[in-house]
GULO-879692 format. One line per 10 residues: their letters; for each residue x, y, z of C-alpha. Coordinates in Angstrom, 2 decimals. Layout:
N
a) X Y Z; ... $
***
This chain:
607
xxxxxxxxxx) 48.55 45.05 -52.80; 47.04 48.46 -53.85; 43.91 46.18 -54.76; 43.21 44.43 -51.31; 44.06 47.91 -49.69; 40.95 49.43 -52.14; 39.13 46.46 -51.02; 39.43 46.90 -47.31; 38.47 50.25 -47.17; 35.60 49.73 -49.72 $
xxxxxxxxxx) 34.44 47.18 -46.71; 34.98 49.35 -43.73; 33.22 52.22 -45.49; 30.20 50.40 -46.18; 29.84 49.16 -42.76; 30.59 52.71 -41.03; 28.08 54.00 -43.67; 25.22 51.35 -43.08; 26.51 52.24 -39.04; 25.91 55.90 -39.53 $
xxxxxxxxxx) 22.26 54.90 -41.19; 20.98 52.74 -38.64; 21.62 54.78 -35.50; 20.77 58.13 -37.08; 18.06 57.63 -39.64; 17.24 54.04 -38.29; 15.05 53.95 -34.92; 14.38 50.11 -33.41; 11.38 52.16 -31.60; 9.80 53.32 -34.60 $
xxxxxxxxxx) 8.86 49.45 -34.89; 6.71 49.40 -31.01; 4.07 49.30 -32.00; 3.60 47.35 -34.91; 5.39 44.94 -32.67; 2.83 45.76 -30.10; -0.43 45.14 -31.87; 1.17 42.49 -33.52; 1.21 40.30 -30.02; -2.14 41.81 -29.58 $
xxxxxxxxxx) -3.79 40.26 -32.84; -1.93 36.93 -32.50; -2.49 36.42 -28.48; -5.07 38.81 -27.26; -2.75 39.79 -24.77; -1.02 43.40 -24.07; 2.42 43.77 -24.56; 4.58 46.31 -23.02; 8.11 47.98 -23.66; 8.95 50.80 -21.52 $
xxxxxxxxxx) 12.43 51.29 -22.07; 14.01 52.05 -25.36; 15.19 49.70 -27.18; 18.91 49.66 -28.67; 21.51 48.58 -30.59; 25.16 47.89 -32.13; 26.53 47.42 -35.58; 29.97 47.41 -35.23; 32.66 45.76 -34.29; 29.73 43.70 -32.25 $
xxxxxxxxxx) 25.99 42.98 -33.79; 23.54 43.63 -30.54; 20.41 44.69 -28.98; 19.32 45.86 -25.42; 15.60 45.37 -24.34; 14.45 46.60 -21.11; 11.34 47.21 -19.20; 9.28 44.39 -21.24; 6.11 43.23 -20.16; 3.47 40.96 -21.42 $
xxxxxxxxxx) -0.07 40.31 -19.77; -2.06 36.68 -18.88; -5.24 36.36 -20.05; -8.26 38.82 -19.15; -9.39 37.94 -15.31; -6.06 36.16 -14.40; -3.78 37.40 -10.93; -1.42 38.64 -11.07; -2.23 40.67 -14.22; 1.39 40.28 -15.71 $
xxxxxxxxxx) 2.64 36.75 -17.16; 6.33 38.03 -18.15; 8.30 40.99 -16.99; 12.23 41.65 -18.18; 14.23 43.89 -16.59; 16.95 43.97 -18.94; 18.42 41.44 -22.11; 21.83 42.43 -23.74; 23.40 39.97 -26.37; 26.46 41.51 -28.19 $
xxxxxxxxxx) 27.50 39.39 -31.01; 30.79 40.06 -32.91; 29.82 40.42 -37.08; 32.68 40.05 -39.07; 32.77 36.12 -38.05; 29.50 35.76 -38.89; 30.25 35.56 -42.54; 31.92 32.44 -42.40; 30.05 30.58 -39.63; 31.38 31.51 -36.44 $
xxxxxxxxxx) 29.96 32.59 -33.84; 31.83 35.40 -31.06; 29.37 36.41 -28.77; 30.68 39.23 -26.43; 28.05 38.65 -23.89; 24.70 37.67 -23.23; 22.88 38.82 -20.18; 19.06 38.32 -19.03; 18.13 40.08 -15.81; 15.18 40.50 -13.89 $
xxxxxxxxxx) 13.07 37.88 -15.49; 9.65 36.77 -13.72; 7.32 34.59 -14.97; 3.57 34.17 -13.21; 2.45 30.69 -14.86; -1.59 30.66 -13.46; -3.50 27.41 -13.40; -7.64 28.38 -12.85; -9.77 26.45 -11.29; -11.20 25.53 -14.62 $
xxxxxxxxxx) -8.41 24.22 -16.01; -7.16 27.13 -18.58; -3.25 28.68 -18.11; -1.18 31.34 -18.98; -0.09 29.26 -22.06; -3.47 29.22 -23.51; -3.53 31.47 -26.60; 0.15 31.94 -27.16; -0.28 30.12 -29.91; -2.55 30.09 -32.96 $
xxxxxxxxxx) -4.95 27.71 -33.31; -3.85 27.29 -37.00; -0.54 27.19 -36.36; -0.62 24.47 -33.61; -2.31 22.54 -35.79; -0.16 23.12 -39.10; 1.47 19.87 -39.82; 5.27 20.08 -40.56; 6.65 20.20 -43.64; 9.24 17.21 -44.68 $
xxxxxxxxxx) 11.68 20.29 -45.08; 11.15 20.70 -41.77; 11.51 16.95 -40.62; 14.91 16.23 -42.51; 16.58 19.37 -40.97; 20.05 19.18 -40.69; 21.52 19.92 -37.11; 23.34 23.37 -36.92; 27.29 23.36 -37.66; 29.47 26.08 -36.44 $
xxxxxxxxxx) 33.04 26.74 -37.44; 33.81 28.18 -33.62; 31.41 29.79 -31.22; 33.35 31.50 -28.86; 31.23 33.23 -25.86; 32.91 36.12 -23.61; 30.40 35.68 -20.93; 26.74 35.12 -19.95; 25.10 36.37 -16.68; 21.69 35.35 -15.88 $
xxxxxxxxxx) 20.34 37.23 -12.73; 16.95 37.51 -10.18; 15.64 34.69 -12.90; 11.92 33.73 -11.04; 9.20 31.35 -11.67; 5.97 31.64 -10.20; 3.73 28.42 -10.29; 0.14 29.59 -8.98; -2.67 27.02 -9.44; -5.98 28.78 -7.99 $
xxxxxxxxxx) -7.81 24.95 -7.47; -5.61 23.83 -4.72; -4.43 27.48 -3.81; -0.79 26.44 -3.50; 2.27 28.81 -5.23; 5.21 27.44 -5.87; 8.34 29.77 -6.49; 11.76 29.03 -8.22; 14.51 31.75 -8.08; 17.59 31.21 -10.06 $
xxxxxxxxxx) 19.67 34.25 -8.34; 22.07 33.80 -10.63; 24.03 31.39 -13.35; 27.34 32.29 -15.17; 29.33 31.06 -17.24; 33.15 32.20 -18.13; 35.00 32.77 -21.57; 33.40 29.41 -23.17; 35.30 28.34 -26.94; 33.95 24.80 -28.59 $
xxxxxxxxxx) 36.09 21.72 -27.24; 37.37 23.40 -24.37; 35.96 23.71 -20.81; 34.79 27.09 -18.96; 33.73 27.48 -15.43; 30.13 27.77 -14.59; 28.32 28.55 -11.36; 24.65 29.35 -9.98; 22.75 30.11 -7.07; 19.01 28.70 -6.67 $
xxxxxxxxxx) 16.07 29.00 -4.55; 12.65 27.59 -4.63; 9.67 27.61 -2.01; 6.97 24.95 -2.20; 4.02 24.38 -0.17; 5.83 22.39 2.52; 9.60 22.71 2.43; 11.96 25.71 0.87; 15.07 24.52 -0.80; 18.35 26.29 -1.89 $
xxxxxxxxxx) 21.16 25.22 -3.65; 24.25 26.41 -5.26; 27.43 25.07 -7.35; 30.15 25.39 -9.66; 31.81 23.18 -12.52; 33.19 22.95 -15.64; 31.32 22.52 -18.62; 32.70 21.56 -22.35; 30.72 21.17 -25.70; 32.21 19.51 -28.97 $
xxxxxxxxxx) 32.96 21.08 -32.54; 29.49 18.77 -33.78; 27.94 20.02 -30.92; 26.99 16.51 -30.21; 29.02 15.74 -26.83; 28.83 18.09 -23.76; 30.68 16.98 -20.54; 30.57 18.43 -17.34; 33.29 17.91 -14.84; 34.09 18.40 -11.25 $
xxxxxxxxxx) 29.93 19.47 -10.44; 29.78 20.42 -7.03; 26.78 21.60 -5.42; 25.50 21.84 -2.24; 21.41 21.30 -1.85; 19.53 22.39 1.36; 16.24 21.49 2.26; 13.85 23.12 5.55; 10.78 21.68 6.01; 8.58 20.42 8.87 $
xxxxxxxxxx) 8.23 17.06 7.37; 12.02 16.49 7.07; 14.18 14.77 9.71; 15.47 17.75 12.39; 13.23 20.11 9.72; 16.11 20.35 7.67; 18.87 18.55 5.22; 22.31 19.35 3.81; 23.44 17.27 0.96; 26.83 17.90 -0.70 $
xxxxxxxxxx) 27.26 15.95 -4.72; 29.97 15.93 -6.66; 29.69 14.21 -10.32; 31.39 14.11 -13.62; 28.48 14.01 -16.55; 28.73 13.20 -20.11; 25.84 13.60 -22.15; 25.82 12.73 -26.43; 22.82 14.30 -27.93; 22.95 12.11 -30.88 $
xxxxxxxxxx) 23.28 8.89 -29.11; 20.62 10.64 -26.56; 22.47 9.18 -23.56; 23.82 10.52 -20.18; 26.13 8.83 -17.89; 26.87 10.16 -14.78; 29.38 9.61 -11.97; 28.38 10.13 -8.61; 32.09 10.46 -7.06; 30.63 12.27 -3.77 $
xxxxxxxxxx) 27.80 11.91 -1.97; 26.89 13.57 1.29; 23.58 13.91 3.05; 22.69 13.24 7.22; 25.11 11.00 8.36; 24.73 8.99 4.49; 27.77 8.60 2.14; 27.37 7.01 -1.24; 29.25 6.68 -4.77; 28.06 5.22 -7.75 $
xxxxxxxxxx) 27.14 5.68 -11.36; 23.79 6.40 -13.35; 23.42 5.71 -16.89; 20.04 7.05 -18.76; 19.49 6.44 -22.72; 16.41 8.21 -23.33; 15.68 7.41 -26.85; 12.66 5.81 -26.39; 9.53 7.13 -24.95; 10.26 5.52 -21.59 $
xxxxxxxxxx) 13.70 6.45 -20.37; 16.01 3.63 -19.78; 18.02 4.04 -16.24; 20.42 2.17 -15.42; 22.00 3.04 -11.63; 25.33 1.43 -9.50; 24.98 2.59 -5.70; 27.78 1.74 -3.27; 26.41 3.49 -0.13; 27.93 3.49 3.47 $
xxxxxxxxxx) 25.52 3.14 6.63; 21.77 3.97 6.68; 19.49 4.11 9.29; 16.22 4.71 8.04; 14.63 5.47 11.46; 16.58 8.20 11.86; 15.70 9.78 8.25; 11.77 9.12 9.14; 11.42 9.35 12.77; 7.73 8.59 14.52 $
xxxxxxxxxx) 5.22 11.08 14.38; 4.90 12.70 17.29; 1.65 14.26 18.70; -2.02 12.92 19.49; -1.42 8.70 19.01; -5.24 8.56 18.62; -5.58 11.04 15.94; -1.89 9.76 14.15; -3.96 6.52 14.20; -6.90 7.84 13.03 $
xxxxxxxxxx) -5.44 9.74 10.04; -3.24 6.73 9.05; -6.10 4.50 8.78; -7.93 6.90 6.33; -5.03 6.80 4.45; -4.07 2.76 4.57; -8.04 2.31 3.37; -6.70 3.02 -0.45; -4.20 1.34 -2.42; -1.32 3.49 -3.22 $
xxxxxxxxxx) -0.98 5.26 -6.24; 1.81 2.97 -8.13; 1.16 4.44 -11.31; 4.58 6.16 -12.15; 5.90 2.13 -12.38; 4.26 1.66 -15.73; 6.45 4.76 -17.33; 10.07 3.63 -15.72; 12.57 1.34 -17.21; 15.05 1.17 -14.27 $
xxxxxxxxxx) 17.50 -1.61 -12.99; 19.49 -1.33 -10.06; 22.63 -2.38 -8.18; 22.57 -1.28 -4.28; 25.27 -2.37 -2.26; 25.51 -1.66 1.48; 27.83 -1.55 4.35; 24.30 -1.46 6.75; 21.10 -0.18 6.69; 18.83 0.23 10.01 $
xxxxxxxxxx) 14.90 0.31 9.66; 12.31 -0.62 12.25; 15.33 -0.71 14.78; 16.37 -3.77 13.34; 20.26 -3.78 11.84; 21.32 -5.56 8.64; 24.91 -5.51 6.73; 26.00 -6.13 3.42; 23.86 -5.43 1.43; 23.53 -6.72 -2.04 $
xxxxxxxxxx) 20.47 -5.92 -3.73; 19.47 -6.46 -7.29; 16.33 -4.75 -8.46; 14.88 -3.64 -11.97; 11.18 -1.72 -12.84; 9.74 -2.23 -16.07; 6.53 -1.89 -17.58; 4.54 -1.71 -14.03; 6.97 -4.26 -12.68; 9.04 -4.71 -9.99 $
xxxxxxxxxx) 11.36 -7.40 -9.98; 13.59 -7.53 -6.90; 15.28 -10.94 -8.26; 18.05 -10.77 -5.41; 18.59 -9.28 -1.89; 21.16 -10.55 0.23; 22.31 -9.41 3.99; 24.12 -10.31 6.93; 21.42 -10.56 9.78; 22.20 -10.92 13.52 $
xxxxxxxxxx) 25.32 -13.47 12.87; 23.32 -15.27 10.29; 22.14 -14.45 6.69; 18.83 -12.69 4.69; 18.70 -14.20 1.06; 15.11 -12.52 -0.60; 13.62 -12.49 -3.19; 9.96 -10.71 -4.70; 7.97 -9.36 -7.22; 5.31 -6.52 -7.36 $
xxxxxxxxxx) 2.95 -6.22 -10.37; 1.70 -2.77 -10.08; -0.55 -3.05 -13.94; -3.43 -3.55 -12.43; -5.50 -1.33 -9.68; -4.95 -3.97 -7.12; -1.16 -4.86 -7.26; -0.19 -8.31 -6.67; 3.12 -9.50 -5.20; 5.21 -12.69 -4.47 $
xxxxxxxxxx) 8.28 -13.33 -2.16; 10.64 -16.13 -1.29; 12.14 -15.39 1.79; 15.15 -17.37 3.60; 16.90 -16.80 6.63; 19.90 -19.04 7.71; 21.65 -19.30 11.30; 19.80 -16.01 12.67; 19.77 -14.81 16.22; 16.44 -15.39 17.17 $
xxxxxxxxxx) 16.38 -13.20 20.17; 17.45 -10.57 19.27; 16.11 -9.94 15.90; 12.03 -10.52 17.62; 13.10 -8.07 20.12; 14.48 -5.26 17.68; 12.08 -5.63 14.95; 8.81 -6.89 17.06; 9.59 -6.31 20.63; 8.77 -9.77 21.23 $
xxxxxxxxxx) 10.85 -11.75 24.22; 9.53 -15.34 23.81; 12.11 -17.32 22.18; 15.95 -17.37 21.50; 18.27 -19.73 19.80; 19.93 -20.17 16.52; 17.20 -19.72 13.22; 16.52 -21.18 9.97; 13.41 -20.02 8.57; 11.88 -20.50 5.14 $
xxxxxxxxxx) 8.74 -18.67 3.87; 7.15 -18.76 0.22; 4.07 -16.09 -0.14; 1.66 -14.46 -2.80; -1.15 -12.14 -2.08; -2.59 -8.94 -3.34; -3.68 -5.04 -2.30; -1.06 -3.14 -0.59; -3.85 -1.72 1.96; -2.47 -2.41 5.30 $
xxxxxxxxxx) -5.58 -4.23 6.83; -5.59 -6.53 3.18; -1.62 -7.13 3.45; -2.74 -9.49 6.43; -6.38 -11.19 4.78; -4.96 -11.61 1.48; -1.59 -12.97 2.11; -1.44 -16.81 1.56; 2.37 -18.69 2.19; 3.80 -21.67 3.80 $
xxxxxxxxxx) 7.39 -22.23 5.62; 9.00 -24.03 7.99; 11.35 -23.15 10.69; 14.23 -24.83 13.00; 15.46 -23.22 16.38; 18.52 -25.12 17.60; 19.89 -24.39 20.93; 17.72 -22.15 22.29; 15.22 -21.25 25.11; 11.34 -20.16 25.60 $
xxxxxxxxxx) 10.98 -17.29 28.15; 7.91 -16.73 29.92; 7.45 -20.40 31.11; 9.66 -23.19 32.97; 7.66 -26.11 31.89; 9.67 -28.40 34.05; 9.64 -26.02 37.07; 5.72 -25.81 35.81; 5.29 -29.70 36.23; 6.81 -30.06 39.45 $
xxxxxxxxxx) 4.89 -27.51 40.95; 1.59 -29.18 39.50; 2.60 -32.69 41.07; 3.07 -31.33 44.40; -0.08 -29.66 44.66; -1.51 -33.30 43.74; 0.64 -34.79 46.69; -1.29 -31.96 49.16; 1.91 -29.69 49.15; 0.42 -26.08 48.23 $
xxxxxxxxxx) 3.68 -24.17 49.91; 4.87 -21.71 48.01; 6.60 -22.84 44.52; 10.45 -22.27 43.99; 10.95 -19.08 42.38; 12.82 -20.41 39.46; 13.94 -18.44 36.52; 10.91 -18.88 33.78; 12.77 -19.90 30.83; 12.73 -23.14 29.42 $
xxxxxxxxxx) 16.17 -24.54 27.65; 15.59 -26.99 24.33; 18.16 -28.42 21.88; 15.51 -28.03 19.23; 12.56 -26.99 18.09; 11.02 -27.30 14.69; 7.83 -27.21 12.57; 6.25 -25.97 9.74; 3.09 -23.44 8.80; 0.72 -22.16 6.52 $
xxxxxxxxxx) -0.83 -18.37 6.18; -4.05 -18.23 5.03; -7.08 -14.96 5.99; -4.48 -13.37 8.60; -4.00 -16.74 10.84; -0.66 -18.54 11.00; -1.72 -22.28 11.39; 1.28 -24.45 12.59; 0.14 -28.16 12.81; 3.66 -30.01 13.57 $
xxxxxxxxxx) 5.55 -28.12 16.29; 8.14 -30.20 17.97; 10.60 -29.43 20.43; 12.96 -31.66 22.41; 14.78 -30.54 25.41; 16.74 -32.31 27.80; 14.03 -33.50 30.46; 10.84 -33.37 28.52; 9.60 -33.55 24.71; 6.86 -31.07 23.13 $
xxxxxxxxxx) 4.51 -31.66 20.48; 1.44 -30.49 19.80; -0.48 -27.70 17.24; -2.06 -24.12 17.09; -2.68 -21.34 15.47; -1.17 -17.74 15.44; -3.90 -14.70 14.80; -1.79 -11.69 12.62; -4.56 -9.48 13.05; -5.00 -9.80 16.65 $
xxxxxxxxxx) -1.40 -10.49 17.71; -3.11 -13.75 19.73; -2.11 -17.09 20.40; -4.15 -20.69 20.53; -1.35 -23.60 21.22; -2.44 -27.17 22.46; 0.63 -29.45 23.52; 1.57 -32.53 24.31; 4.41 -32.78 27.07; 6.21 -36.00 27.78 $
xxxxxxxxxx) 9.15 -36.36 30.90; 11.90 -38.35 29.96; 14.11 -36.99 32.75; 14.03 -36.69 36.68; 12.16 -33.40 37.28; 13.66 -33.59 40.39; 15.34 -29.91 41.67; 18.46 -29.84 43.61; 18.36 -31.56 47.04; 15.37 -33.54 46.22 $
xxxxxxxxxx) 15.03 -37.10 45.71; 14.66 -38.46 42.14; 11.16 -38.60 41.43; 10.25 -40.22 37.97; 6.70 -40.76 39.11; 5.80 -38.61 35.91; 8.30 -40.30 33.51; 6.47 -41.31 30.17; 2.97 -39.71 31.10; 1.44 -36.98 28.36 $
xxxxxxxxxx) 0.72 -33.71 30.17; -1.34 -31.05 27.90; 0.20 -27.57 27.88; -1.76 -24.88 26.60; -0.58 -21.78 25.14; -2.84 -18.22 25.24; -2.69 -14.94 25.22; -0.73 -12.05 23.00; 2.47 -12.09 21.50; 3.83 -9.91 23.84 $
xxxxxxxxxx) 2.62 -11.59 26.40; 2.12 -15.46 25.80; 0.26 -17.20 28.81; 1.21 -20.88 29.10; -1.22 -23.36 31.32; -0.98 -27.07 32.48; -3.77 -29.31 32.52; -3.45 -30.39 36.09; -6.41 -32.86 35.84; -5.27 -34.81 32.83 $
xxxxxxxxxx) -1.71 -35.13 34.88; -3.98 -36.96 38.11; -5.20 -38.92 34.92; -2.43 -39.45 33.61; -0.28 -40.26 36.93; -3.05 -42.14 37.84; -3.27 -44.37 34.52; 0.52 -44.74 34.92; 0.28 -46.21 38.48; -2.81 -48.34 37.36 $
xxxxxxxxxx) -0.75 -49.85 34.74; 1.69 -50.21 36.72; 0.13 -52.25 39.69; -1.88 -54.95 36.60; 1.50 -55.16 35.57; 2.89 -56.08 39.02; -0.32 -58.19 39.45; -0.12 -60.19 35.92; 3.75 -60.79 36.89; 2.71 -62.43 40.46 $
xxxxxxx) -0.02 -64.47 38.85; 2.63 -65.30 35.65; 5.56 -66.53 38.71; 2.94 -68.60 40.94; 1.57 -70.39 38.21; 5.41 -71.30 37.23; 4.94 -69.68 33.77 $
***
């Protein structure tokens, strides 16, 4: 007993002693400026230390800097690259001699950093470093290092405070600023969780943002697992490019990340932003040089026109300026370094004014690929099955689609997306495609497909062809009073046909549509670019175009009448041929009368 007591105090008295020595005889600011001219000789810079600099022995190991400051290179503004206000980190020694670690706190405050990007390319980083050393291979010692163990590393506290990062490039004369006001974390032991919590700000060229939030964080013994629970933040964003020039979002997620299996999964378990509400779960293994993402999104309802609203403003010069910018393909670079698949499903999305539900979307990017191998919706009371690829390798993407659509509201869905009033009815349409350049004017030249389409039970609007026909006959009889004032809207049981796309023109050469006084066939073409019509049909009565209170009349019954169809899509322009119906009438009465005559001749010659 008398042996450990000797022992003890033999301990304590050396460290009191070496205590005594190194505050008394043993000044930290004796060493300035070797430490100064050292930074000088390795980076030509000037280093600064204003304050004096301190320390413990016992019970705690630590150091306090203050008033630190080191320069950017000669002819760089600002002047200074890093200041520190003040750094305290207090670590308890005894523990230290058998691996553990008790920090009694770390703190960093006032720390700015002015990162400068000239016009010639050269930063604040340039020189840092020794040419000799950023070029000294490493050693296979230094390869097969082993990760660091700890027995225990137990933290009282850290307090980071005014952290900010200046980003100033002088070639586009932009700075970009990133304040962390603050980050702490509480009493934090290995394997169990401690609350954390910061405060950020940034300013960019064309929107501030701000956020804040608060969690718990947890680390394993191996220092190989670190999981973050209940991570709430709340992100706000003011800009003049944003919807209403500002958004709120509000996340919570639960995050595990193993450094040794270099994976993160995350769980979204609340998402708020607008009027959008989602939940999901990303999973990134970033092992490889290209991340690997894989992401599960279960969002509410989304209406995209009100998240990007219309310019507002000079429509000329809007035009103008989005024609400069549609006369270059877009920059789909970034495809070629993502490895991403994902599952979107959606209660509704709204874009273009047009409304879809249920959404199920499956989508991966790979290599410079996109590969959106399913997309299914509900679309005005019918259904949206799609399917595409984009190959973004190249400078010129390419793309391909398959597009169905199956028992659609016609009517409704031209007017919303196209605000088109020509036809309604019930809609199966079928459309295969391929083209290339994602320039807007090329989207229309380059785009080759074919597709058919059936409209059951519907109606054209703009025309009453049988109101049309009737009004055309009595002219021929002498009768020019006034037509009836009919609706203009023509009823069919069905109407069908098929097309090709091919330089911006949609040529349809089979359009057929049976109603139930008169059948329509004929051809013609439909102009993308122009938003024009050219239509040449065939009409043929098989009913009494007789209106109410008139006597039948099937004068017209079985003779061809040519209907043409002009004008824009907005406003289609349909004609009759009234000369080919006197031909036509007139044929049909001449055929009429030799058959009379051949009949007479046939009965008095007893055949």
């Amino acid at each position: 007993m008398k042996v450990v007591k000797w022992l003890l105090a033999i301990v304590l008295t050396l460290v009191v002693g070496v205590t005594v020595y190194l505050t008394m005889f043993f000044d930290l600011n004796n060493f300035k400026p070797q430490i100064v001219d050292a930074v000088k000789k390795q980076t030509g810079r000037d280093l600064q230390i204003t304050q004096d600099l301190s320390w413990s022995v016992f019970p705690s190991l630590g150091i306090k800097l203050g008033g630190i400051t080191l320069t950017n290179p000669d002819g760089f503004t600002p002047a200074s690259m890093l200041n520190v206000n003040e750094a305290v980190a207090n670590v308890a020694l005894m523990p230290l001699f058998s691996q553990q670690i008790e920090v009694d706190l770390l703190k960093l405050d006032g720390l700015t950093l002015n990162l400068v990007t000239q016009k010639d390319g050269t930063t604040s980083f340039d020189g840092l470093v020794s040419k000799s050393t950023a070029d000294k291979p490493q050693t296979a010692a230094t390869n097969d290092a082993k990760p660091m163990s700890l027995e225990t590393l137990d933290i009282g506290g850290i307090e980071l405070t005014n952290t900010n990062i200046n980003l100033i490039d002088m070639a586009s004369n932009t700075t970009q600023t990133f304040n962390l006001k603050s980050f702490t974390l509480g009493q934090f032991s290995l394997g169990q969780f401690a609350d954390f919590a910061y405060e950020f700000s940034a300013t960019l060229p064309d929107m501030q943002l701000a956020s804040s939030g608060q969690g718990k964080v947890k680390i394993d013994q191996a220092l190989n697992h670190v999981t973050i629970n209940d991570f709430a933040m709340v992100h706000n964003a003011k800009g003049d490019s944003l919807p209403n020039k500002s958004v709120t979002a509000e996340l919570t997620t639960q995050m595990t990340m193993a450094l040794d299996a270099k994976t993160i999964d995350l769980q979204l378990t609340r998402m708020s932003a607008m009027d959008l509400a989602a939940t999901g779960d990303i999973k990134v293994n970033y092992a490889n040089s290209v991340p690997k993402i894989a992401m599960s999104l279960d969002v509410g309802d989304i209406d995209l026109d009100a998240l990007f609203p219309k310019q507002e403003g000079n429509t000329k010069e809007s035009a103008t300026k989005t024609d400069t910018v549609s006369t270059q393909e877009p920059d789909l670079s970034a495809l070629k370094s993502v490895d991403l698949t994902l599952n979107l499903t959606a209660k509704s999305i709204k874009v273009s004014n047009m409304l879809t539900q249920n959404w199920q979307m499956k989508m991966a990017i790979n290599k410079g690929i996109l590969n959106l191998s399913s997309l299914t919706a509900d679309l005005y009371q019918g259904k949206l099955a799609l399917s595409a690829k984009l190959d973004a390798r190249k400078a010129v993407p390419t793309y391909q689609f398959d597009k169905k659509l199956i028992g659609v509201q016609i009517r409704p869905l031209l007017t919303d997306a196209a605000e088109v009033d020509l036809i309604s009815g019930t809609a199966s349409f079928e459309v295969k495609g391929s083209g290339s350049s994602l320039i807007t004017d090329n989207l229309k030249k380059n785009l080759d497909a074919v597709g058919k389409f059936e409209v059951a039970d519907g109606s054209l609007y703009g025309v009453n062809i049988p109101q049309m026909i009737r009004s055309a006959q009595q002219k021929l009889k002498g009768d020019l009073s006034e037509s009836n004032k009919e609706e203009l809207k023509t009823d069919f049981t069905s109407l069908t046909g098929s097309f090709t796309m091919k330089d911006a023109v949609v040529t349809n050469p089979d359009l057929a549509m049976a109603a139930p006084l008169i059948r329509l066939a004929g051809k013609g073409t439909a102009n993308i670019a122009s938003e024009t019509l050219d239509y040449a049909l065939t009409t043929s009565v098989v009913g009494s175009l007789s209106g109410q209170g008139d006597a039948n009349d099937e004068s017209l019954k079985g003779v061809d009448i040519p209907l043409t169809i002009k004008g824009t899509f907005q406003e289609p322009k349909f004609g009759i041929d009234t000369k080919a119906l006197l031909e036509g009438k007139l044929k049909g009465e001449t055929d009429k009368a030799k058959e009379k005559l051949k009949e007479g001749l046939f009965k008095k010659l007893g055949i």
